[in-house]
C-alpha positions in Angstrom: 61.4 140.2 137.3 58.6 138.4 138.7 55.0 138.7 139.7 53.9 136.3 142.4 50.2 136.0 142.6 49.8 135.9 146.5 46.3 136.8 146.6 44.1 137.3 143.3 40.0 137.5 144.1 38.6 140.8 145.3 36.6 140.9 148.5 32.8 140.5 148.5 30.4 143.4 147.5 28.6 145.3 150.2 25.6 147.3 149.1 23.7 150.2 151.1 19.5 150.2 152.0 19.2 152.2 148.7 16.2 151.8 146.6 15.9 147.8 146.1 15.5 147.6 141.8 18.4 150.5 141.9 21.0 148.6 144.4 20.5 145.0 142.1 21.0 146.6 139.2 24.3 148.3 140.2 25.3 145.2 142.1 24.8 143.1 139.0 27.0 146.0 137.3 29.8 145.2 139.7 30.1 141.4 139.6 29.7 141.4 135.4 32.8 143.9 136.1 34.6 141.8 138.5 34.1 139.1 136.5 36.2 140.6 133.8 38.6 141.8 135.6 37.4 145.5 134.4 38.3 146.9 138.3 38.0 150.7 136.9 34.5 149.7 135.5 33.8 148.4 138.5 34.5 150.9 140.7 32.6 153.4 138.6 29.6 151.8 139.0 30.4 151.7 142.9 30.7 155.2 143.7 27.4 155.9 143.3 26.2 153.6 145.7 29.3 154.7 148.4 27.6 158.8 147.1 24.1 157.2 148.5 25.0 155.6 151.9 26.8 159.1 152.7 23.5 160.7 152.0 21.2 158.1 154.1 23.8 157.6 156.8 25.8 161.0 157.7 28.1 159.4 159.6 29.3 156.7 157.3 29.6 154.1 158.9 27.6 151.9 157.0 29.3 152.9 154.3 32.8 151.6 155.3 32.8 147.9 153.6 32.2 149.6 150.4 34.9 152.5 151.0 37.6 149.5 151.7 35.9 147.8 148.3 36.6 150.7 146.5 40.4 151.1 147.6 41.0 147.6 146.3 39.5 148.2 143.5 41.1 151.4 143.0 44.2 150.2 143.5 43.8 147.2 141.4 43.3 149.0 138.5 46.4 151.1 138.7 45.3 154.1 140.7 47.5 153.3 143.6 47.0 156.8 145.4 43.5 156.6 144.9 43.7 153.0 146.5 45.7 154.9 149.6 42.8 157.6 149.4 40.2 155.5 150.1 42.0 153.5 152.8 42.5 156.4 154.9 38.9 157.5 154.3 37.7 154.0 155.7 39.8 154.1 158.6 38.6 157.3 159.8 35.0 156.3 159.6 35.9 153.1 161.5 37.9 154.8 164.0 35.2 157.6 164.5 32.2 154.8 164.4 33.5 151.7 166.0 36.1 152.7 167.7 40.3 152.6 167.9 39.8 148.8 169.0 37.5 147.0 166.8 37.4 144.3 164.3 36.4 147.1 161.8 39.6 149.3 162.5 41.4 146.0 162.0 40.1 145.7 158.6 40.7 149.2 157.6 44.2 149.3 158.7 44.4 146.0 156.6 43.3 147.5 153.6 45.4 150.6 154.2 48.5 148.8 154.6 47.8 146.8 151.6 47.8 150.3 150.1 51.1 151.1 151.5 52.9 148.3 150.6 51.9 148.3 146.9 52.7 151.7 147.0 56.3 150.5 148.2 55.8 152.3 151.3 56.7 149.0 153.4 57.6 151.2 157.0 54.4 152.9 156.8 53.0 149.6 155.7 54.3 147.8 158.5 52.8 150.1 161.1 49.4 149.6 159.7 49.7 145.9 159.5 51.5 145.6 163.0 48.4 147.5 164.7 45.8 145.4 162.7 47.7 142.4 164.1 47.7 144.0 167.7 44.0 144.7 167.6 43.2 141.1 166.3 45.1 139.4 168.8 43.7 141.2 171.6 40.3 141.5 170.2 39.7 137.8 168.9 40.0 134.2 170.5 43.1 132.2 170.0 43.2 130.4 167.2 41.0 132.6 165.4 42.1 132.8 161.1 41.8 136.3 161.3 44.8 136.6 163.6 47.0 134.3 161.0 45.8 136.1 158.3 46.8 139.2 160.1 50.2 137.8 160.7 50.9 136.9 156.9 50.1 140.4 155.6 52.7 142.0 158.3 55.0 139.2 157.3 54.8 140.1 153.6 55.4 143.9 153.9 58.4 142.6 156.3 59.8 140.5 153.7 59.8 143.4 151.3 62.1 145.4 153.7 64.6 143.0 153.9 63.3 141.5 157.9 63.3 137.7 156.4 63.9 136.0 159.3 61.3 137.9 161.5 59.0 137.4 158.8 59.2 133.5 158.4 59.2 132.9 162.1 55.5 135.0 161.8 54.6 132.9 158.6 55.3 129.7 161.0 53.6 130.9 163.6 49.9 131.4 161.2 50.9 127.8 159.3 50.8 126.0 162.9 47.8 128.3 164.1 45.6 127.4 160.9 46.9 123.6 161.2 44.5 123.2 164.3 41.6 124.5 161.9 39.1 121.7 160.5 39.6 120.1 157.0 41.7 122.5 154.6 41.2 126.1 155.3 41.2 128.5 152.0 43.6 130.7 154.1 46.4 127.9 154.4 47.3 127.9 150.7 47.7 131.7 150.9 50.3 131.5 153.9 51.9 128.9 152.8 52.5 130.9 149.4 53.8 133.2 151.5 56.2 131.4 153.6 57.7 129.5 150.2 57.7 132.5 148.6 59.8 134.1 152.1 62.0 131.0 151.6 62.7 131.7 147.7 63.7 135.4 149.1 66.6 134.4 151.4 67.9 132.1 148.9 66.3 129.1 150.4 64.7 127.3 147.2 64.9 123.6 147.9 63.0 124.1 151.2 60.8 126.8 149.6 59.5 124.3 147.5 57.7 121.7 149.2 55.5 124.7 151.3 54.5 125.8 147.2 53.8 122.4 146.6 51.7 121.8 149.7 49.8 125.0 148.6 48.9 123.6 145.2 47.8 120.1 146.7 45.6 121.9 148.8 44.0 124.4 146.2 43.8 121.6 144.1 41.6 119.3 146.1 39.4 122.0 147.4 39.2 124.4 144.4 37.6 123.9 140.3 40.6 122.4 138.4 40.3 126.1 136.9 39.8 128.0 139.9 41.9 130.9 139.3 43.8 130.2 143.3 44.8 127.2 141.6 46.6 128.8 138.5 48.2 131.5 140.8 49.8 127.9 142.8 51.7 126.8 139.4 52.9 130.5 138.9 54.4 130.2 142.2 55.8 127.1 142.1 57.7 128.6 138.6 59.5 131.3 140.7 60.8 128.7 143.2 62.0 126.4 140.4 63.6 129.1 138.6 65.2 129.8 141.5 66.4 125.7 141.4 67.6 126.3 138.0 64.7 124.0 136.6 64.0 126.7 133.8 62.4 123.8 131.7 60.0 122.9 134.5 58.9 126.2 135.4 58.2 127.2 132.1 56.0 123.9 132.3 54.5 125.1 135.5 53.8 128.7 134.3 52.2 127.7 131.1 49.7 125.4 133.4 48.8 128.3 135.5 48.4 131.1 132.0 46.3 127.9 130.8 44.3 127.9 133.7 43.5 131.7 134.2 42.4 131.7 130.3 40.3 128.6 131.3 38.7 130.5 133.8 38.9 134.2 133.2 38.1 136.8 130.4 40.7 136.9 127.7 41.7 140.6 129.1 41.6 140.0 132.6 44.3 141.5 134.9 45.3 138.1 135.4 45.6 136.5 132.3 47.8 139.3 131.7 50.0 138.6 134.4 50.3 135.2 133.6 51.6 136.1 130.2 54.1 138.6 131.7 55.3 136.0 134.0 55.8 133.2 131.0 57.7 136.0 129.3 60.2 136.2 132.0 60.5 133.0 132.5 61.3 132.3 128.6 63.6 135.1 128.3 65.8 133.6 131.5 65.6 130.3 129.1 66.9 132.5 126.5 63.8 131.7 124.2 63.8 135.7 123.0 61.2 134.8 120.3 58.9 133.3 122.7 59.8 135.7 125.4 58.9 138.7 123.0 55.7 137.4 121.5 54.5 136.5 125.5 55.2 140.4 126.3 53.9 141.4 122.7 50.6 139.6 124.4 50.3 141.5 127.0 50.8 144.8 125.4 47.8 143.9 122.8 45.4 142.6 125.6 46.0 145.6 128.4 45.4 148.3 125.5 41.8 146.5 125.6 41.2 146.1 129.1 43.6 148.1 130.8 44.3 152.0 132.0 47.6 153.0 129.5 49.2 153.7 132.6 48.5 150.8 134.9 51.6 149.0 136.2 51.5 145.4 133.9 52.1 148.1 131.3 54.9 149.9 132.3 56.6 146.2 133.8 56.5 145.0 130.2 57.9 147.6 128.9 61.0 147.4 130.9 61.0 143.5 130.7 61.1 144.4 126.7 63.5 147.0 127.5 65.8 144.6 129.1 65.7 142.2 126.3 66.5 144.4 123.5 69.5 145.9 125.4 70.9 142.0 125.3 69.9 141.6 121.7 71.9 145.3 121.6 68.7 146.9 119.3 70.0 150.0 121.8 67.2 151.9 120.1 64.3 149.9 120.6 65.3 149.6 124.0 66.0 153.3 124.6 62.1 153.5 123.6 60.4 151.4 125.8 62.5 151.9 128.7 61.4 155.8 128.3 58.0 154.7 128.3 58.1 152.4 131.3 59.6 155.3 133.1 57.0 157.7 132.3 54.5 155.6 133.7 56.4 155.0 136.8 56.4 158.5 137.5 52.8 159.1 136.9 52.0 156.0 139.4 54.3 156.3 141.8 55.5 158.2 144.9 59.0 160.1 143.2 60.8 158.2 145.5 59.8 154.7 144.1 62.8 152.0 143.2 60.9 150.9 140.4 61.6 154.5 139.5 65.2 153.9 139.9 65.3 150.4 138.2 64.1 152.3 134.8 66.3 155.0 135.7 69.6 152.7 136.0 68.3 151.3 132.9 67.9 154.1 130.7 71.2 155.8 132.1 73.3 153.0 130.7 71.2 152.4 127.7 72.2 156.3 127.2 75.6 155.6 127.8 75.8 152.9 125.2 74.0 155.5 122.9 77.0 157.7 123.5 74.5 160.4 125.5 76.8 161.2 128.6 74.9 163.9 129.7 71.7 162.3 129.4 73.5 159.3 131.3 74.9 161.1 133.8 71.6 163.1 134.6 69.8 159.4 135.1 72.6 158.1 137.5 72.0 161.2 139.6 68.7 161.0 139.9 69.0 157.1 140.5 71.1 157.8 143.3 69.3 160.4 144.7 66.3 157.6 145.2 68.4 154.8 146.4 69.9 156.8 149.1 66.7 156.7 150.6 66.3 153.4 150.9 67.6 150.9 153.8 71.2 150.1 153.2 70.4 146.4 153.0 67.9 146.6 150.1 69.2 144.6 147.5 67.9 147.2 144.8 70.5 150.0 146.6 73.4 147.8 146.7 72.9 146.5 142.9 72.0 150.0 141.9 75.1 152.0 143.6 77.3 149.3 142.7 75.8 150.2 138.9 76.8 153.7 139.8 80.0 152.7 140.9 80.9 151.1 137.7 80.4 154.0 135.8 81.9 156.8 137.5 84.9 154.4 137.3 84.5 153.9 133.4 84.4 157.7 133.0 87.6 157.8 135.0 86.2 161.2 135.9 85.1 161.1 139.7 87.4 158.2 141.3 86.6 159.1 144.7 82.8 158.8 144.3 83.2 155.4 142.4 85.4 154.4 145.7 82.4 155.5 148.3 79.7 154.2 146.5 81.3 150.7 146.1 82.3 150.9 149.8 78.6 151.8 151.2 77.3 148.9 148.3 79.5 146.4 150.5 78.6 147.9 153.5 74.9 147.0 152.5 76.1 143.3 152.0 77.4 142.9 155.5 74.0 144.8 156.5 71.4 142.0 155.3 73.6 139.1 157.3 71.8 140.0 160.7 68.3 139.9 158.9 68.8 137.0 157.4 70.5 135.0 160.0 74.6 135.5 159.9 75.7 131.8 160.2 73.1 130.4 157.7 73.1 128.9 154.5 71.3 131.7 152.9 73.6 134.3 154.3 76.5 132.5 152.8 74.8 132.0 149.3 74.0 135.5 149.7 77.6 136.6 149.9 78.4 134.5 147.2 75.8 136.0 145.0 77.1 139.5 146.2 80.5 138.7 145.6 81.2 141.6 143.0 80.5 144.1 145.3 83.7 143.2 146.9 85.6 142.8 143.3 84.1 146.5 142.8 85.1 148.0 146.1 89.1 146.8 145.0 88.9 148.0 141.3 87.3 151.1 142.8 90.1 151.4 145.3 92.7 150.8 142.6 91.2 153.2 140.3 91.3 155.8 142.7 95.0 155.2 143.9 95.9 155.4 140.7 94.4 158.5 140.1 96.3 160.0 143.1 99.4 159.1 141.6 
């Protein structure tokens, strides 16, 4: 379970003609907020200046870099639909004010489909980026880093529905566009984040790396040795060497980038927190439990200072801790914060979420091992009932139906079902290929990683025919 740090800094604060003393003093509000990463805090003391441009300007539209503000805000402190809210609000006022084809629609549908995706609704998501993209590339000169920038963000949300090899080929495509820029552009580091991170996706780590690396080099000549951009590099770097089976090292890596974002951040801020999440997964793949438990122990103590109890770093570490006691089998402890990660899910999230059904999957065999069949079998369903939904090539559906699989073949109980979710789980498999490029080296390490789907599908099979008999 990771937690890339793509993009970390909120945009710049835009203020209304309001009364001059009034406006300072609640723009000095903001930044002390920002600063800290309090983004609720923040965005309180926003409002009322959004409240005053409506009144001086009925039609808005002055308003609308502080509307889009107040989405990212919104969203980064765990209101996701009031993030969503927000977006939509802006677009309309650019829309209505500017016009369908303007560089201020551009950024509203930017900030909307930011909203979308981290609301895990990547085809709505994609729309908004795709026509933010259009209206850049038609609107702006070649070349321009707004039409790269563009690209990445519809890239990302891509990469998030499975379309890899579209989205690396788009990632390319802004890399070579911002190569022709003067000296090192800010934006480069971000796509090339995104294109290692792309890489790490299909499998590709030993090539995902040097496009990480480049990223740090260049954040580390043109940023504070404590710039938080810099830390986010080494976290990044860690998921790629993970991925290379260089645990060691990217422990290594993400301690440099925790020890960075305390260097340079509150101790409470949003990312400090996620730097000690991040450590805490990376320990508990190097089977460091003790270390792993007192990084997510961390994180629980600093987000109840700093943090709504039901942002999203909550609820993560609570499943991460969930996870790890099931493997220590303290079934009970588990069943606990599993419960609670769930519940905060739901109160965040769209019902059809698959970080719903993660916690779900979870719980249901954590009930099973608690010898709660009913309770068990009520979780699968519901489990199911999300992943259905979701494109057959997800790699969340195909884990979580072949999890499904396994137990309606335990219980011995519904064979059949057992035999048709392990076929459409395998079904998924042969799916991703096209997306990721049939004949490549990724598709094949991708098979090999899925091969129990196939071992399922048989003992399914078997099950069932035995059944008949």
């Amino acid at each position: 379970m990771w937690f890339p740090m793509i993009l970390t800094m909120t945009g710049a604060l835009v203020v209304p003609p309001a009364a001059a003393a009034q406006r300072e003093a609640a723009g000095d509000t903001i930044k002390a907020a920002l600063a800290r990463g309090d983004h609720a805090g923040a965005l309180a003391a926003l409002r009322p200046l959004i409240a005053q441009c409506e009144v001086a300007d009925a039609g808005e539209s002055r308003c609308l870099a502080m509307i889009l503000l107040a989405s990212d805000l919104a969203t980064m402190a765990g209101d996701l639909t009031g993030g969503e809210r927000f977006a939509r609000r802006g677009l309309v006022i650019a829309e209505q004010h500017s016009g369908p084809d303007t560089p201020e629609t551009a950024a509203a549908l930017t900030q909307l489909g930011i909203s979308l995706h981290r609301l895990a609704r990547f085809a709505d998501a994609e729309a908004a980026f795709r026509r933010a993209l259009d209206i850049r590339s038609r609107m702006l000169a070649p070349g321009d880093r707004r039409i790269a920038i563009a690209a990445m963000n519809l890239a990302l949300t891509l990469g998030e529905r499975g379309e890899l090899i579209e989205a690396e080929g788009l990632l390319n495509r802004a890399r070579a566009q911002l190569s022709r820029s003067p000296g090192d552009d800010p934006a480069s580091g971000t796509i090339l984040t995104a294109l290692g991170l792309n890489l790490s996706m299909q499998g590709r780590y030993a090539e995902a790396e040097a496009p990480l690396r480049e990223a740090l080099d260049i954040r580390a000549r043109t940023l504070p040795a404590t710039h938080p951009l810099v830390a986010a590099a080494y976290v990044n770097l860690g998921h790629c060497l993970i991925g290379l089976k260089r645990g060691r090292d990217a422990v290594t890596y993400f301690r440099r980038g925790l020890a960075g974002l305390e260097a340079s951040l509150a101790p409470d801020h949003p990312d400090v927190i996620g730097g000690y999440l991040n450590l805490g997964s990376a320990l508990g793949l190097e089977r460091d439990d003790a270390g792993a438990e007192a990084a997510y122990r961390e994180v629980l103590n600093r987000a109840a200072r700093s943090l709504p109890p039901n942002h999203p770093y909550i609820a993560n570490t609570k499943l991460a801790l969930g996870i790890q006691y099931r493997e220590q089998r303290r079934l009970a402890e588990a069943q606990t914060m599993l419960a609670s990660a769930l519940a905060i899910f739901e109160a965040i999230y769209p019902a059809d979420h698959p970080k719903i059904a993660s916690a779900l999957l979870l719980l249901a065999m954590n009930d099973e091992e608690l010898n709660r069949p009913e309770a068990a079998r009520r979780a699968y369903r519901r489990a199911y009932a999300i992943l259905a939904s979701t494109p057959p090539w997800s790699r969340g559906r195909i884990a979580g139906f072949l999890t499904i699989a396994a137990h309606y073949r335990r219980t011995s109980d519904a064979p059949a079902v057992a035999r048709t979710l392990s076929a459409a789980a395998a079904q998924g498999v042969l799916a991703r290929l096209p997306t990721i490029g049939a004949d490549s080296a990724a598709a094949q390490a991708d098979l090999r990683a899925f091969r129990p789907v196939f071992v399922e599908q048989v003992r399914a099979a078997w099950t069932l025919s035995s059944a008949a008999r």
